[in-house]
Structures are given as C-alpha cells and as structure tokens.
C-alpha positions in Angstrom: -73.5 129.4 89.0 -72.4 127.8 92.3 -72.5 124.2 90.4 -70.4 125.5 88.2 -67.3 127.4 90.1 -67.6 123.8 92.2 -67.1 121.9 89.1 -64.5 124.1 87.8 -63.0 124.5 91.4 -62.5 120.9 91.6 -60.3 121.3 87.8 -58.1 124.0 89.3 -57.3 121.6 92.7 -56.2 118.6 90.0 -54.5 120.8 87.5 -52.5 121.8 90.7 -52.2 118.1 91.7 -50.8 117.0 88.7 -48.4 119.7 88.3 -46.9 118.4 91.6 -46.7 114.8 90.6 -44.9 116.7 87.1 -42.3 118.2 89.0 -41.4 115.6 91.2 -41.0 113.1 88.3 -38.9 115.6 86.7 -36.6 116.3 90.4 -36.1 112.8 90.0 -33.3 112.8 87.7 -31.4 115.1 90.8 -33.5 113.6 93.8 -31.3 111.8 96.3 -31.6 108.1 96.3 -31.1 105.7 99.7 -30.4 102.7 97.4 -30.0 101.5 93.6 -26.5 101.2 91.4 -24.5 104.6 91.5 -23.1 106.0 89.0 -19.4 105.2 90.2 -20.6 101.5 90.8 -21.7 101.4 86.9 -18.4 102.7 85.9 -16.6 100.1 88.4 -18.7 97.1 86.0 -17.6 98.3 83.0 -14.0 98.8 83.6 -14.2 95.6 84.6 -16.6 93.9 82.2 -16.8 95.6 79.0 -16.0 92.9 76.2 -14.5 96.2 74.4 -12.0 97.1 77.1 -11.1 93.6 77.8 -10.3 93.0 74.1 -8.0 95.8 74.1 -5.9 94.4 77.2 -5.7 90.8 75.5 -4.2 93.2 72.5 -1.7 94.9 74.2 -0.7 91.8 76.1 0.0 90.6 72.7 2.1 94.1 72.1 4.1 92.9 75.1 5.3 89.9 73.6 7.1 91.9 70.9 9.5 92.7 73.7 11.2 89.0 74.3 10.9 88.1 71.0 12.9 91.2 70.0 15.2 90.3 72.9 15.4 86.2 71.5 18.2 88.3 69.3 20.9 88.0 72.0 20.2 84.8 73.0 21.9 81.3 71.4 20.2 79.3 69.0 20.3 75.7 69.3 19.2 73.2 67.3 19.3 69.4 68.0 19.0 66.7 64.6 18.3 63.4 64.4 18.5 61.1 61.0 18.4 57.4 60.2 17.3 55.3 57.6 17.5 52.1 55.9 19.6 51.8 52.9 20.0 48.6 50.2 23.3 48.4 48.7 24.4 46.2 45.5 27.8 46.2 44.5 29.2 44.9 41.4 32.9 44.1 41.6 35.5 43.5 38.9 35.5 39.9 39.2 32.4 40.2 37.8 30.9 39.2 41.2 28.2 40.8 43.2 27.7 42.7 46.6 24.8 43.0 48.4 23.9 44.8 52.0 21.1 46.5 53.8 22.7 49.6 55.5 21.3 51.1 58.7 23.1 54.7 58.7 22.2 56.5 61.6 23.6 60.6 62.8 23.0 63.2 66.1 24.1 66.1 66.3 23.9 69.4 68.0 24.5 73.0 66.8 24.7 75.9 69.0 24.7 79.4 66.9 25.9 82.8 68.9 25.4 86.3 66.8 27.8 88.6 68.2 27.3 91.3 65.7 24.4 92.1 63.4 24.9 95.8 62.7 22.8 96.9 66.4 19.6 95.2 64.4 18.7 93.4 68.1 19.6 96.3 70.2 16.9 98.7 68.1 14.8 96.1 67.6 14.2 95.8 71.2 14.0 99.9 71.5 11.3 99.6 68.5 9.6 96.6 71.0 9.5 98.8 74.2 8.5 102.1 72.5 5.4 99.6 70.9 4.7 98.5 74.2 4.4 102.3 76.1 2.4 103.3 72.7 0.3 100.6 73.6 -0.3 101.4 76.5 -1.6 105.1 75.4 -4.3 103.4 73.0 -4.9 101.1 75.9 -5.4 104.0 78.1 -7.7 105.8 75.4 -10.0 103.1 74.5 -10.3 103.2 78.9 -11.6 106.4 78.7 -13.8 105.9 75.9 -15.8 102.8 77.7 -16.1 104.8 81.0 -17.6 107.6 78.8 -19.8 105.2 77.0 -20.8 104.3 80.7 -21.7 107.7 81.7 -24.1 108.5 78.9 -26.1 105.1 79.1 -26.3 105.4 82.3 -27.6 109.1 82.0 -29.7 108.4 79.6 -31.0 105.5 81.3 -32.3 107.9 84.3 -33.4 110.4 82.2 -35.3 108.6 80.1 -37.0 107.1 83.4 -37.9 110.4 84.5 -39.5 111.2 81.5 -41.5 108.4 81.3 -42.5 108.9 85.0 -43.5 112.9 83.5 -45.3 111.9 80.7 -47.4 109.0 82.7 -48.2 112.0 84.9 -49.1 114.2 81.5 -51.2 110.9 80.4 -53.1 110.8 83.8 -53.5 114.5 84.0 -55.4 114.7 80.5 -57.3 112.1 81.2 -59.0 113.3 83.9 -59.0 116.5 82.4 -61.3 115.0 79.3 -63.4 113.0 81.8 -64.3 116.3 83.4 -64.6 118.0 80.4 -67.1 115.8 79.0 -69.1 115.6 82.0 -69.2 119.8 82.0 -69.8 119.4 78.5 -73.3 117.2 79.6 -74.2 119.9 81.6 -74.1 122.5 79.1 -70.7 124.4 80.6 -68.6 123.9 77.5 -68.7 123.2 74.2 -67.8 120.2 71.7 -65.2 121.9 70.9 -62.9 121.7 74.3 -64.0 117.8 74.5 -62.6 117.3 71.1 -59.3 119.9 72.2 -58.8 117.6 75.5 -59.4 114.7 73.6 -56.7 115.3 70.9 -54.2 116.2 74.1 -54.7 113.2 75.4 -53.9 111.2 72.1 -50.6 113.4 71.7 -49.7 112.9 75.6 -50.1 108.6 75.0 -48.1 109.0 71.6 -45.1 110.7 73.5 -45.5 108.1 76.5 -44.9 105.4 73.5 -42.0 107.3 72.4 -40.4 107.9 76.0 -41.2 104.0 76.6 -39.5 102.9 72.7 -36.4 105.6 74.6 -36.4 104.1 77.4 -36.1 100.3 76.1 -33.1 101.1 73.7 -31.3 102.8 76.5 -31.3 99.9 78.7 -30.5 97.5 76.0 -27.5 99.8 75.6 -27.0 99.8 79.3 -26.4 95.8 78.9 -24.3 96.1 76.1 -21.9 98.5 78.4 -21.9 98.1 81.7 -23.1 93.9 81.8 -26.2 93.9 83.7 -29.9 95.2 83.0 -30.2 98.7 84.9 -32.8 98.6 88.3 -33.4 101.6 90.2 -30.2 104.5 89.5 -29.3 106.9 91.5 -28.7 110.4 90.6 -25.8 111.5 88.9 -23.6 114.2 89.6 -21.0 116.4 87.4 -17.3 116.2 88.1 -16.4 119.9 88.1 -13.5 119.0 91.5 -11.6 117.2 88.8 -12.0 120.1 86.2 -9.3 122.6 84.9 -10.2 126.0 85.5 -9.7 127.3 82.5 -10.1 127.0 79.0 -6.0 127.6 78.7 -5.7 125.0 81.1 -7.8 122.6 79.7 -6.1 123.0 75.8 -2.6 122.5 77.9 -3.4 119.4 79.7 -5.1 117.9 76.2 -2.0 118.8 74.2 0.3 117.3 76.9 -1.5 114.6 78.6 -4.0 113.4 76.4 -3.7 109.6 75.3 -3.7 110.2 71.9 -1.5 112.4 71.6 1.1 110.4 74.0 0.8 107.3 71.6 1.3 109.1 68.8 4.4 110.6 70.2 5.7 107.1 71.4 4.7 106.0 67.5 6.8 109.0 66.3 10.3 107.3 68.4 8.9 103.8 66.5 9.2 105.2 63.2 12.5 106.7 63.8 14.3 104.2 65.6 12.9 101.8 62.5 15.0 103.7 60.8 18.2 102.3 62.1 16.1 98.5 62.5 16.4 99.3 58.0 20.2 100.3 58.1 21.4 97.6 59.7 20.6 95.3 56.7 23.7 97.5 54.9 26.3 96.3 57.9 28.0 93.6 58.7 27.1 90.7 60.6 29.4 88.2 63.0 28.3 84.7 64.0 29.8 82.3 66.3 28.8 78.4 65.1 29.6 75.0 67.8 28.7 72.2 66.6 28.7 67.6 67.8 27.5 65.3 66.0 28.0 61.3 66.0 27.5 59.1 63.2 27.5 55.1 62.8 27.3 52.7 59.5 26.7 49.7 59.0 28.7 48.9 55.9 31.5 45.8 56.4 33.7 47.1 53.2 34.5 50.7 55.0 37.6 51.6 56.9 35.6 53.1 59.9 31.6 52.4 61.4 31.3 55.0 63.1 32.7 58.9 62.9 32.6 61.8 66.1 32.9 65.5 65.4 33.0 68.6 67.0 33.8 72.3 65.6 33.5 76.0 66.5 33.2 78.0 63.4 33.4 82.3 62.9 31.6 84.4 60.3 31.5 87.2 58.8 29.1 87.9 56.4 29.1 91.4 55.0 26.4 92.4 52.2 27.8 93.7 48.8 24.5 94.4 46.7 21.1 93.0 47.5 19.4 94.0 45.0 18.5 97.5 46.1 16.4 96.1 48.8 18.1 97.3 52.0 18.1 100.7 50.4 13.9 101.0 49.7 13.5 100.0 53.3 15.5 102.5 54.9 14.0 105.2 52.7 10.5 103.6 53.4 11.2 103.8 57.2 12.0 107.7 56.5 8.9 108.0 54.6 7.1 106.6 57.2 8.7 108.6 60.1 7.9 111.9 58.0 4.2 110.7 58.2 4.3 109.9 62.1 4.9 113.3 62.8 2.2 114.8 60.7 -0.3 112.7 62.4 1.4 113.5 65.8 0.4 117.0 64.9 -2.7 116.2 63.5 -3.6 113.9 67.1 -2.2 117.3 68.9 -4.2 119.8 67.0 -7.3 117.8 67.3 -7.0 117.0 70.9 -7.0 120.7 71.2 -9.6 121.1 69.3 -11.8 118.5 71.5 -10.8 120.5 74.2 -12.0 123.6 73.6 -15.2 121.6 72.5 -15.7 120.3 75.8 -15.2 123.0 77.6 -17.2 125.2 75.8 -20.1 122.3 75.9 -19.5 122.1 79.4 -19.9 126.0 80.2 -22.9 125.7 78.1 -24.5 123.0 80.0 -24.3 124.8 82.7 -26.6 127.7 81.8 -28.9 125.8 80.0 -29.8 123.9 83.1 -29.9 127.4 84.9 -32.4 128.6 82.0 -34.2 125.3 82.1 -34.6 125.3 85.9 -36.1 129.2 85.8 -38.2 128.4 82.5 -39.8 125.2 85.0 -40.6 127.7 87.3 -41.9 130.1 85.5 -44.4 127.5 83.4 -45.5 125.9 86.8 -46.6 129.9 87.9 -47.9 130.8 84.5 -49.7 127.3 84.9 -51.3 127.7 88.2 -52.2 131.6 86.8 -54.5 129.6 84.1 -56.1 127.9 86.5 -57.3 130.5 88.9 -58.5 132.3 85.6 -60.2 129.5 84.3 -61.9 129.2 87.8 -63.2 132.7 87.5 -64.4 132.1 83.6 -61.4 134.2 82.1 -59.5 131.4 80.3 -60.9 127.7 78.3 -60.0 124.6 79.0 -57.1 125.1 76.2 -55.9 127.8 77.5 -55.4 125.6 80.7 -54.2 122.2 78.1 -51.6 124.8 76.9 -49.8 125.9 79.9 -49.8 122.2 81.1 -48.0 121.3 77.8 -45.5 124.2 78.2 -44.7 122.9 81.6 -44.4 119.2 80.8 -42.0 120.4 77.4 -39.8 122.5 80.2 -39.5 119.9 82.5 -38.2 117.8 80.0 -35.9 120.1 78.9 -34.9 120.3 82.3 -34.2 116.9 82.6 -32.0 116.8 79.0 -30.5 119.6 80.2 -29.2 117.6 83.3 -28.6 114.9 81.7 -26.5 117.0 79.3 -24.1 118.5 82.5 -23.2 115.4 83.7 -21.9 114.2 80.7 -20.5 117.3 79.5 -18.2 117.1 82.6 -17.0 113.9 82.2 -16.5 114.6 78.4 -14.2 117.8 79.3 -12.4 115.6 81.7 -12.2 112.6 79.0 -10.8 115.8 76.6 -7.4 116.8 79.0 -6.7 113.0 79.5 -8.1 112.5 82.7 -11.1 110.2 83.0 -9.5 107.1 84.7 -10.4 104.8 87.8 -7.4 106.7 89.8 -8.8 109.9 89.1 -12.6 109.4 89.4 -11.5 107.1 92.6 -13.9 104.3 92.0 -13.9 101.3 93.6 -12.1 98.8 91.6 -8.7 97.2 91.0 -6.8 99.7 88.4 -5.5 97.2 85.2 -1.8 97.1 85.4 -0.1 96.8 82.2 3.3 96.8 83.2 2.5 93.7 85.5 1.9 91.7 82.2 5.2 93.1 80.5 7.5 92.4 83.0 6.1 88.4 83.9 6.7 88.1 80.1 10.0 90.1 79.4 12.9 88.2 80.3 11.1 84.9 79.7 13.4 82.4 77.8 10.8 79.5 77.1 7.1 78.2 78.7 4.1 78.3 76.3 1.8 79.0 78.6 0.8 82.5 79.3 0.6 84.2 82.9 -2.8 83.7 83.4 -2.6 80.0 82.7 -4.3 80.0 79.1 
C-alpha cells in the first residue's frame, strides 16, 4: 500500500507540474516581453510595405493627374508643322512644246489656339477633377485602414497560435508521461488495461491537435509575410485600444456615419455626379475660340510670279451647336441618372457603416466578457484539476478521471487564448468601424503618406514627363 500511494504520489506532483507549464504557455499570449517585434512596429511595416496599400497610392497619384489635365482647358494650344517634298512637273504648252521641272516645295508654320468660352465645360471639369481627387483620397484612406487591420489579426493570430502550440506540447508531454506511468502501474498490478489503453488514446488525440496547432501556426505566418513583409520571430503581447474608443454605442454609430471613409468618398462621389451634370450641359452652349497663326512657304517653280509666300492671321469663332443628333441630350440625362444612383449608394455606404458599427461595438463588449468568463473558467479547471489529483492519490478517482480534467483545462486555456486574441482585434475593428484606425491616431512610428504632397507637385505643372519621384 505504501508502494502504491508513492507511485500514485509521484502522478499527483506531475499532474501539478504540468498544469503549471499549461498555464504559463497560455499567459504567454498577455505575458510581458523585454524584446521581439511589437505590435505597433508590425503595423509601422505594413503601412509602409504592403504591396496592397502601395498599389492604392500609385492609384490615386494617378487620380491626381486628372486635375492638370482638366486644367490643360485654359491653357493655349500650339501646334508647330513642318512639310516638304519633292515634286516632278511636265508641262505641255500650246506650241505644242514641253515643260519639265523637279519642284522642291517646302512650308512652316505655327498655330496658337486660345478657347475663351466653352459653355464653363473647363471650369467644372476641373471641380469634377478635384472632387475625384478628395474622393480618392477617402478610398485611399479606407483601404489604409483595412491593411492595418489585416496587420492586427495576423499578427494576433500569429501569437496565439504560438501559445497554443507551446499548450499543446505541454498537453503532448504531460500524456506521455502520464501513459509511461500508467503502464508501469499497470505491470504492477495497480490498474487495469483499460486506463493504458484510455491514456494511450489521449495521447494520440493530444499529438493530432499539436499537428493541427503546428498546420495553424504555419499558415498564419505565411500570412504574416504576405502583410506585414518579413517572417514573424519572437512577438510581443498585444494589447486592446480601448483609450481611442467611443464610449458609447451612440457615439460610435455617430462618428461611423460622419467620419467614416466610406461614407466620405461616397459623399465626395455624390458632388462628382452632380457637377457632371453641368460637364453634359455644356455640350448644348456655345463655344468661342481665338486662332493666331505664321507660316512661310517657298517653291521652286521658275514659271510662277512669286517663290516664296509669308502669312500671319488671328482668327475668332463662334461655334454654337444646332442639333447633334440627340447626343448632348442622353448625356445630360445619363449624368442625372447617374447622380440619382450616387445618392442611393451614399445612403447605402451610410446605413452600412452604421451597421458595422454597432457590429463592432457589440463584438467588442462581447470580447470583453468572454475573456472574463474564459479567465474564471481557467481557474476554475486548474482547481477542479488539482481536486482529481488529490482524489486519485487517495483511490477515489481513475486515471480518466484525472485525463479528463487535464483536457477540460487544456480546452479552457485555449479558449482563453482565442478569447484574447479575439479583444484585441475587436478593438481595433470598432476603432476601424468610426473611421479612426490611422498612423496619427494609433501614434506609430512611421512617416504618415501625404497625398496632398503628390497633388500639388503635379497641379499647376504645364509640361515634364517625368513624375515626382523620378520614374
């Protein structure tokens, strides 16, 4: 009897053990680290790095260039042209007698062409080019917030998975020594085949879901690359963003409907469509033009009066259209068309930033009781745990009994650790909902991308092919 309350004595002090080396791979996910990529450090990369993000600047410096060439409407139009030839004459004259000469006819010219009036076409054009631009700018703004969220939840899932891996190691190692001594109790006669073959089928199910945490953990750093441009190392924690959080649900719906990317572009795309409107009518108005032109000429033929001729004129138009066809007509009433549908998708964008939102607040609130639940349900596994063992020590519970409330701990702990990583990005997700999530307001440690620094090198530029950056 003494042999065996050793034997089983010696279970109860490893059970404990590896309940400890459980909880601290689970506390890993909130531990504090002295070294390793932060979270803000990841979210620095990508802003800087993601081929997604970077892609949508090159667009909207693209968008920009919709502004000068909207503004090219004001400026002259010259044109320079240049023609000579070679010509072979033959002349047959009354005298029955015949002519012969090879011509050289050469002309340059220049034509300088002003519009003074084209019905406000360039003036609206240009308001259709800046409102573009501050839409763009929105969507530019959007797809910023959408990277740094993709960030966060690779990043999260990146540490959680590693602390899950780290648990179920633990699990594997625990039920391994846990069928070694069962097997060796089993020689003496303690147990039956029966718990050898319970502890031995534990221990298959605790290697199958270190596999799967392992597959888990590979795909999240793959998608760690793919994000934030580097393999991950060694993470430190994460931590929710609740300072930069409204405090209510009111207050988060207001700040989406107002603030919120989406909803601003779609706004700016609502002016687009209407000021198209009067881009359509100005087809139906008249247009002035003001038309200087030189030109020189020589020839080469001996039987003309003159070899060579100089002009110069300034010429006035007004053009006015009469009937096209119907086609200035169906563009206007297409731009109407097209303005009605801008503002039902501005309130669709409104409605469904709303709608996200209350979403993420709601997720949020919830994330932050299930971590409160999953924390006391850890607790209460880890004593209901070590209450197994001191009963199995005494002969009151099996070595099931004991494989059970180690497998209700290890499933708590990592529900604990979903649950956590569920609160951090259920706070950036809120703050992504009201507009927010941006390097100014999440202060990270990175140059903020301009976009107005692009528009206005570009604006007022009259010629160069080259673009700012030198491409």
């Amino acid at each position: 009897m003494t042999r065996r309350a050793a034997r089983v004595g010696h279970v109860e002090r490893w059970l404990l053990r590896s309940g400890i080396c459980l909880a601290v791979a689970c506390l890993a996910f909130a531990a504090p680290a002295a070294y390793g990529e932060s979270l803000p450090e990841a979210l620095a990369k990508a802003y800087q790095t993601n081929p997604a993000l970077n892609a949508e600047r090159a667009r909207q410096r693209a968008t920009d260039e919709n502004v000068p060439q909207a503004l090219s409407g004001y400026r002259p139009q010259i044109v320079a042209t240049l023609s000579a030839g070679f010509q072979a004459v033959r002349n047959l004259l009354p005298d029955n007698t015949v002519q012969s000469a090879n011509l050289k006819p050469w002309t340059i010219g220049v034509t300088v062409s002003q519009t003074l009036f084209n019905g406000f076409r360039t003036a609206n054009s240009v308001r259709v080019a800046e409102l573009q631009v501050q839409a763009g700018r929105e969507a530019l703004r959007n797809v910023g917030q959408g990277v740094l969220l993709d960030a966060v939840t690779v990043y999260t899932n990146v540490l959680a998975n590693q602390s899950l891996v780290e648990a179920q190691r633990a699990n594997v190692a625990f039920l391994q020594e846990t069928l070694g001594i069962t097997q060796k109790r089993l020689n003496a006669g303690d147990v039956t085949p029966t718990d050898a073959a319970q502890a031995e089928a534990r221990l298959s199910r605790g290697r199958a879901d270190l596999n799967a945490a392992e597959v888990n953990l590979a795909v999240s750093q793959a998608t760690y690359l793919q994000v934030i441009g580097n393999a991950p190392t060694v993470l430190r924690p994460a931590e929710a963003v609740d300072r930069l959080l409204p405090r209510s649900r009111d207050d988060a719906t207001g700040q989406a409907f107002r603030e919120h990317p989406a909803v601003m572009a779609a706004s700016f795309d609502v002016d687009v469509a209407s000021t198209s409107i009067r881009v359509a009518e100005s087809s139906l108005m008249p247009t002035i033009t003001l038309q200087g032109s030189a030109s020189r000429s020589k020839q080469s033929d001996p039987t003309l009066g003159t070899f060579g001729t100089d002009q110069a004129s300034v010429t006035g138009q007004l053009t006015q259209p009469i009937y096209d066809g119907g086609m200035a007509a169906s563009q206007t009433r297409q731009a109407k068309e097209i303005a009605t549908q801008s503002r039902q998708v501005l309130d669709q964008v409104r409605n469904q930033a709303r709608t996200a939102a209350v979403g993420a607040w709601v997720a949020n609130e919830g994330a932050k009781i299930a971590v409160t639940a999953s924390e006391a349900e850890v607790r209460a596994a880890t004593v209901a745990l070590q209450g197994v063992q001191r009963e199995a020590a005494g002969g009151q519970r099996t070595t099931v009994d004991v494989l059970n409330a180690q497998q209700d701990l290890i499933l708590a702990k990592a529900r604990l650790i979903g649950a956590q990583r569920d609160r951090v990005i259920a706070s950036y997700t809120l703050l992504s909902a009201i507009g927010r999530l941006d390097v100014k307001n999440l202060g990270l440690k990175t140059p903020d991308y301009l976009p107005e620094v692009h528009y206005h090198q570009v604006r007022d530029a009259w010629h160069g092919l080259r673009t700012p950056s030198g491409q």
